[in-house]
N, CA, C and O of each residue as an XYZ file, in Angstrom:
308
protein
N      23.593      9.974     18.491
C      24.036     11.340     18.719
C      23.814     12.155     17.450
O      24.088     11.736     16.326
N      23.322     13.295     17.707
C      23.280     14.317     16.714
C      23.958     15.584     16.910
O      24.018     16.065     18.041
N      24.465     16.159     15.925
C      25.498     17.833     15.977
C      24.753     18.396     15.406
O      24.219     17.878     14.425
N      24.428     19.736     15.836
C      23.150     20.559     15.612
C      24.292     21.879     15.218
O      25.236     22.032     15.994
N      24.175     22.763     14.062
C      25.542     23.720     14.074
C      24.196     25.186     14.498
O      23.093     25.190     13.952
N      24.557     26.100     15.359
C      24.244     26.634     15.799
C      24.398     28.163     15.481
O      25.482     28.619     15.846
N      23.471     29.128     14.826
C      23.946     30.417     14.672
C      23.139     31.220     15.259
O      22.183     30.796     15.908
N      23.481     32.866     15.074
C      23.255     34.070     15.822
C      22.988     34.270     17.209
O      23.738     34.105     18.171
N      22.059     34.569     17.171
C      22.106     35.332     19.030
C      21.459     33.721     19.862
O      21.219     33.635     21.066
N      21.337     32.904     19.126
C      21.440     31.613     19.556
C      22.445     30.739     20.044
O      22.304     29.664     20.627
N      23.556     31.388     19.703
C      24.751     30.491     20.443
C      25.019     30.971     21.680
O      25.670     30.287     22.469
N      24.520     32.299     22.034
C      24.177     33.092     23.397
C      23.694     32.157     24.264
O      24.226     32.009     25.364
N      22.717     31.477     23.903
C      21.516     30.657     24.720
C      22.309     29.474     24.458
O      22.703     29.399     25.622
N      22.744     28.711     24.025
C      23.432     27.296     23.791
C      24.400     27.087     24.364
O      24.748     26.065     24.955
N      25.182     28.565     24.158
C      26.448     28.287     24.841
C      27.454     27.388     23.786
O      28.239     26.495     24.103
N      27.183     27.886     22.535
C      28.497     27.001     21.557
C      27.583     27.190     20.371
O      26.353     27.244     20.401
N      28.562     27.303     19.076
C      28.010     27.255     18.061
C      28.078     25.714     17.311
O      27.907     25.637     16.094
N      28.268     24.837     17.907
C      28.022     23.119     17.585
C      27.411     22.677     18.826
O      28.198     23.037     19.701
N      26.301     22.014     19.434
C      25.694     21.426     19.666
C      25.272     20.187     19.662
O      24.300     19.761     19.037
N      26.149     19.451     20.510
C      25.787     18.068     20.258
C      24.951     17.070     21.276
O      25.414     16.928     22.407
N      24.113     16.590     21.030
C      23.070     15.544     22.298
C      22.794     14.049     21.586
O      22.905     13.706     20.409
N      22.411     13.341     22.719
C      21.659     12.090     22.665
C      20.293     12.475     21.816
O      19.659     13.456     22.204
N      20.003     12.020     21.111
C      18.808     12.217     19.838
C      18.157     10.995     19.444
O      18.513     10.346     18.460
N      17.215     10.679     20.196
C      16.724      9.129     19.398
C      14.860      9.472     18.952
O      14.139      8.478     18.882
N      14.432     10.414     18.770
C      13.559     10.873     18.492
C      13.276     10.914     16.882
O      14.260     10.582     16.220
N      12.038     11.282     16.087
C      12.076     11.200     14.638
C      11.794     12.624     14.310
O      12.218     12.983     13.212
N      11.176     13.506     15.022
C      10.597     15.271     14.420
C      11.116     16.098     14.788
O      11.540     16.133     15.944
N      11.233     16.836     14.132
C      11.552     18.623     14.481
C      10.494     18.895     15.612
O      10.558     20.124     15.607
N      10.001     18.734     16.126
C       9.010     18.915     16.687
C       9.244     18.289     18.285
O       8.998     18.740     19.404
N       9.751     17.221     17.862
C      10.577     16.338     19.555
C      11.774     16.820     19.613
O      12.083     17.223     20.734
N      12.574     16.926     18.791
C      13.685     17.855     18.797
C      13.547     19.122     19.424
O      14.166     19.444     20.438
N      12.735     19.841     18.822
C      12.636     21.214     20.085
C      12.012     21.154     20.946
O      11.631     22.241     21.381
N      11.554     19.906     21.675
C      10.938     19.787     22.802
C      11.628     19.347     23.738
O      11.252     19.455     24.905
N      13.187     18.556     23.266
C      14.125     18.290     23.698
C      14.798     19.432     24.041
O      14.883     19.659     25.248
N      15.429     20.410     23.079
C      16.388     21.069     23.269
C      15.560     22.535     24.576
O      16.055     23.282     25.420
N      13.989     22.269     24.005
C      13.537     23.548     25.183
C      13.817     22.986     26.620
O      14.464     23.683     27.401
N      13.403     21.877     26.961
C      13.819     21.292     28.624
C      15.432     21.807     28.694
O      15.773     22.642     29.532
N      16.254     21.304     27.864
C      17.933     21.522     28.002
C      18.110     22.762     28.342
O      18.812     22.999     29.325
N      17.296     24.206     27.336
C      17.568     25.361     27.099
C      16.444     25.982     27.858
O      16.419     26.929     27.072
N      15.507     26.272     28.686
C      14.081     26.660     28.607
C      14.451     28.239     27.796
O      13.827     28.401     26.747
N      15.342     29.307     28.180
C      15.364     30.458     27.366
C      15.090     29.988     25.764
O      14.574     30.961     25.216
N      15.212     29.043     24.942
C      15.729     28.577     23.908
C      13.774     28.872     23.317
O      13.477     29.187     22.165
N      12.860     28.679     24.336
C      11.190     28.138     23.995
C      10.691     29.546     24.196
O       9.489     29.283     24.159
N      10.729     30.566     24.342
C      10.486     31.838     23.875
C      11.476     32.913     22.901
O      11.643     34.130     22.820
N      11.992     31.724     22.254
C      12.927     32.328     21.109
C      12.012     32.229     19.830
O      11.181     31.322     19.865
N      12.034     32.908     18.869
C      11.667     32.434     17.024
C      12.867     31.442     16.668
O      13.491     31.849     17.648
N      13.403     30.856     16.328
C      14.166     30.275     15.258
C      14.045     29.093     14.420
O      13.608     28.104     15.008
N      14.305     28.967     13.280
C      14.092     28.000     12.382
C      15.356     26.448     12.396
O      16.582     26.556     12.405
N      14.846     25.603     12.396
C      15.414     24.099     12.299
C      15.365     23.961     10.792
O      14.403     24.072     10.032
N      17.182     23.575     10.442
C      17.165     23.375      9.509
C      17.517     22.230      9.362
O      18.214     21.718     10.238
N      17.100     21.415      8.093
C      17.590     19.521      8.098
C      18.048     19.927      7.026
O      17.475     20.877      6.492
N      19.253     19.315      6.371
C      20.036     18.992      4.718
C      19.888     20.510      4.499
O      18.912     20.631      3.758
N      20.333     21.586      4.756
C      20.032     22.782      3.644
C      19.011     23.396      3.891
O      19.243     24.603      3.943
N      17.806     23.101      4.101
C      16.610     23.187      3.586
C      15.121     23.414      5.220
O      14.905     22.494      6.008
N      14.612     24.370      5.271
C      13.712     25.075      6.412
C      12.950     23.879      6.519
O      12.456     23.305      5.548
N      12.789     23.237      8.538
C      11.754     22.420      8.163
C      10.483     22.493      8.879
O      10.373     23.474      9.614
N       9.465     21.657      8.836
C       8.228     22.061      9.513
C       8.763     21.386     10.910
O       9.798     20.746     11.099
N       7.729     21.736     11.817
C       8.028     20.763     12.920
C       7.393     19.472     12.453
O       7.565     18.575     13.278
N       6.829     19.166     11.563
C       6.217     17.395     11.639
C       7.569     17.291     10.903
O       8.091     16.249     11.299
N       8.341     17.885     10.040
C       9.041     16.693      9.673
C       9.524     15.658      9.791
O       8.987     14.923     10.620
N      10.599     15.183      9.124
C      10.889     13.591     10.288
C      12.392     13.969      9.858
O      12.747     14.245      8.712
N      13.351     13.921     11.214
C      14.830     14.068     10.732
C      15.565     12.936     10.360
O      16.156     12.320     11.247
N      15.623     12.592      9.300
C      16.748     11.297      8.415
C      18.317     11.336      9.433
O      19.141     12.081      9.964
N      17.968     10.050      9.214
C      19.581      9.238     10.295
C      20.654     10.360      9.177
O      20.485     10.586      7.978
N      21.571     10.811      9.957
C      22.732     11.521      8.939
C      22.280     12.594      8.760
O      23.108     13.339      8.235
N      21.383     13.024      8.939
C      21.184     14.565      8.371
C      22.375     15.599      9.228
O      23.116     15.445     10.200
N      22.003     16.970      8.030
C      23.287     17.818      8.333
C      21.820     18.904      9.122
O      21.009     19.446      8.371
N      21.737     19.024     10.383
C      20.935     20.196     11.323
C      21.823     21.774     11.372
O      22.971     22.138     11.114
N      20.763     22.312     11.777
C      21.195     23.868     11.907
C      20.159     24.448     12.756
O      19.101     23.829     12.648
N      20.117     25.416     13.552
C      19.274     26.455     14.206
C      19.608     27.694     13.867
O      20.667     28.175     14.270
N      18.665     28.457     12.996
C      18.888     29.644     12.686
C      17.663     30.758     13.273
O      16.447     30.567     13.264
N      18.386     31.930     13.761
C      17.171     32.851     14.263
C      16.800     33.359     12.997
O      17.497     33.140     12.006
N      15.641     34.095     12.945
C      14.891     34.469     11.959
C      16.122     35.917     11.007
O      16.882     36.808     11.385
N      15.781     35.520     10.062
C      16.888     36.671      9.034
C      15.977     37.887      8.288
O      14.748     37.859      8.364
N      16.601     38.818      7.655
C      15.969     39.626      6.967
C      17.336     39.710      5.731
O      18.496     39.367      5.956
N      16.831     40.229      4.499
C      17.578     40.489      3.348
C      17.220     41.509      3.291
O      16.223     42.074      3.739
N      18.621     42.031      2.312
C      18.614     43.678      1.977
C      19.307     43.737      1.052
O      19.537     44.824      0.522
């Protein structure tokens, strides 16, 4: 099992800002291929997968324990 913490107009589509599923997969990449079947609104969204802190590619590979996040795209000002 993995807890995915969930922000902005994304918890709209999730339906919760924690997120938790069956996860036995290794990429960001199967991960949102997972969560688009669960979500299909979720696969014409932008948002970024975050592992430990830190933006990841979709090849990455998600480490047993990691701390996840889904963030929609931000702007600074």
């Amino acid at each position: 099992m993995i807890t995915i913490k969930v922000f902005g107009k994304l918890t709209e589509v999730l339906g919760t800002d924690t997120y938790t599923t069956a996860f036995t997969k290794k990429t960001v990449a199967e991960l949102k291929a997972q969560l688009h079947t669960a979500f299909p609104a979720l696969s014409s969204m932008t948002y970024f997968v975050i592992i430990n802190n830190q933006k990841a590619s979709d090849e990455a590979i998600i480490p047993p324990n990691a701390e996840l996040a889904l963030l929609p795209p931000y702007s600074g000002g």
